[in-house]
N, C-alpha and C positions, 0 to 999 in steps of 0.2 A: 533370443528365445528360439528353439529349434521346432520347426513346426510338423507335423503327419508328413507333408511334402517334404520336407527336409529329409526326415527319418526315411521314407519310401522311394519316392521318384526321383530325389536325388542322391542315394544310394544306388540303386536300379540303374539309372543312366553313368554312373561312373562304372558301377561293373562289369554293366553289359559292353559298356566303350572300350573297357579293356578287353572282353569275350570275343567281341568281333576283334582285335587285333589280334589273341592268341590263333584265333582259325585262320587268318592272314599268314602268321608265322608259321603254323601248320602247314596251309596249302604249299607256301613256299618250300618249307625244307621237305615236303613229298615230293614236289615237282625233283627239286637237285639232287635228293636223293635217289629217286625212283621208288618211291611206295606209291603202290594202292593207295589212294583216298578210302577203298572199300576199308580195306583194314581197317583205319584209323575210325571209321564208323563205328563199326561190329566191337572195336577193343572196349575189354572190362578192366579194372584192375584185379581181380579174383573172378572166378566162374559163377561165384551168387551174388556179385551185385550185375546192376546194370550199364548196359553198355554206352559207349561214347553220345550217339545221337540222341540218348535217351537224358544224359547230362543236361546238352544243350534245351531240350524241348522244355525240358524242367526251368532250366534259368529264366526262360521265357513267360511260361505260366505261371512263376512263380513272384515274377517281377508286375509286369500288362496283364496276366490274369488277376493276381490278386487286386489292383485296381478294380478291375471290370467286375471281381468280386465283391468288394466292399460297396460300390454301385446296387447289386442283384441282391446282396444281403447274404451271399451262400458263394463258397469257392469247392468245389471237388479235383480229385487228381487229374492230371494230364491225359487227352486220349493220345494214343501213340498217331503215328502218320507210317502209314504203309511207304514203302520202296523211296528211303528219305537218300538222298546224295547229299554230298559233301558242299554242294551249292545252294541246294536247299536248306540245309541247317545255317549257313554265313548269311543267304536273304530272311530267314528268321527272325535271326537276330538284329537285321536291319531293319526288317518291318517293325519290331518291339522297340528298338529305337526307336522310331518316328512315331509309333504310337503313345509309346511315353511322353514327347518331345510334346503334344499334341495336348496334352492334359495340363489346366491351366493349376497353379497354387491352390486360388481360392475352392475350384471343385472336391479336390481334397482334401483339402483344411474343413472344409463342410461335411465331411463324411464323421470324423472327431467322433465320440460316445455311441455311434450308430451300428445294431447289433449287427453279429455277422456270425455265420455258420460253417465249418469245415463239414463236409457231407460226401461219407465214401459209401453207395450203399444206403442198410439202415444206421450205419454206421453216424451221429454227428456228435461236434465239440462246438460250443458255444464259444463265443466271442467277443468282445468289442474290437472295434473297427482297429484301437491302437493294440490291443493284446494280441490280436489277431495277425498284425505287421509283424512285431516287436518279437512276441515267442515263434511263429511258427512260418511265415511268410519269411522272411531273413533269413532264419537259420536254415530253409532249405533250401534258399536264393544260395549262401556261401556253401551250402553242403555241394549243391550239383556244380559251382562254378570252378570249386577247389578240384572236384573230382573228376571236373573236362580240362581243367591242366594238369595237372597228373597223370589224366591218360596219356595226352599231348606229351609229357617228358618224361614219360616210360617207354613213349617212341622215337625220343632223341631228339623232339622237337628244339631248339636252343631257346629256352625260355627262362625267365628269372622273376622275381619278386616284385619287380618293377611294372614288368609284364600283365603280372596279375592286379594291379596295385589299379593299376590305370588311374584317371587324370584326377588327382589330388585336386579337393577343395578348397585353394588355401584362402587367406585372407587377402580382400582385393581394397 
């Protein structure tokens, strides 16, 4: 039986395992290359979306927020973080690591039927705690993590499917 934990926190922690290694591969081929880290920030894939760091923050909020959401009752957008480096986005994603790491099964198997709110503004969408995951927490967890590798090998990053895939659940 696959549980809220299952679908959540351990989605979230396989992603973001692989997130932090895409920025690893990142830093790497900037260093050998010689790019700007800055670049690799600032870069969009078009001029109307949003940029690289802003991927990242999303994967984050999107993963440990929504948690901390389903807690509070209420999840709203990502605030940005003013003058972010390329170090500070890889400790992000390690902090969101250890915080997910940190959250036991049963706390979130307990959350199960319990309302929850998307709230931009007067802007909100009702909830429950699993539809809340399921439609909109995920699909924008995969939206920004697709979209900070793609940035990533629109700059030549040498990255592959595997990369992105990160550590498979298999049967033990």
């Amino acid at each position: 039986m696959t549980s809220l934990y299952d679908i959540s926190v351990g989605t979230y922690l396989q992603t973001l395992g692989a997130t932090a290694g895409l920025l690893q591969k990142g830093r790497q081929h900037c260093a050998t290359e010689g790019i700007d880290l800055a670049d690799i920030i600032a870069a969009r894939l078009h001029p109307d979306m949003l940029p690289f760091w802003f991927q990242i923050i999303s994967v984050c909020h999107h993963s440990l927020g929504a948690i901390q959401g389903l807690r509070q009752g209420v999840f709203s957008p990502p605030q940005p973080e003013p003058d972010l480096t390329y170090g500070r986005l890889e400790e992000m994603v390690k902090e969101t690591l250890s915080g997910l790491d940190s959250i036991s099964s049963d706390e979130v198997n307990g959350l199960e039927g319990k309302d929850m709110q998307f709230k931009a503004g007067e802007f909100n969408l009702p909830f429950t705690a699993e539809n809340f995951i399921l439609s909109f927490s995920l699909p924008n967890f995969y939206f920004h993590a697709t979209t900070a590798y793609d940035i990533l090998r629109m700059k030549g990053v040498p990255l592959g499917k595997r990369d992105y895939s990160g550590r498979l659940r298999i049967k033990r």
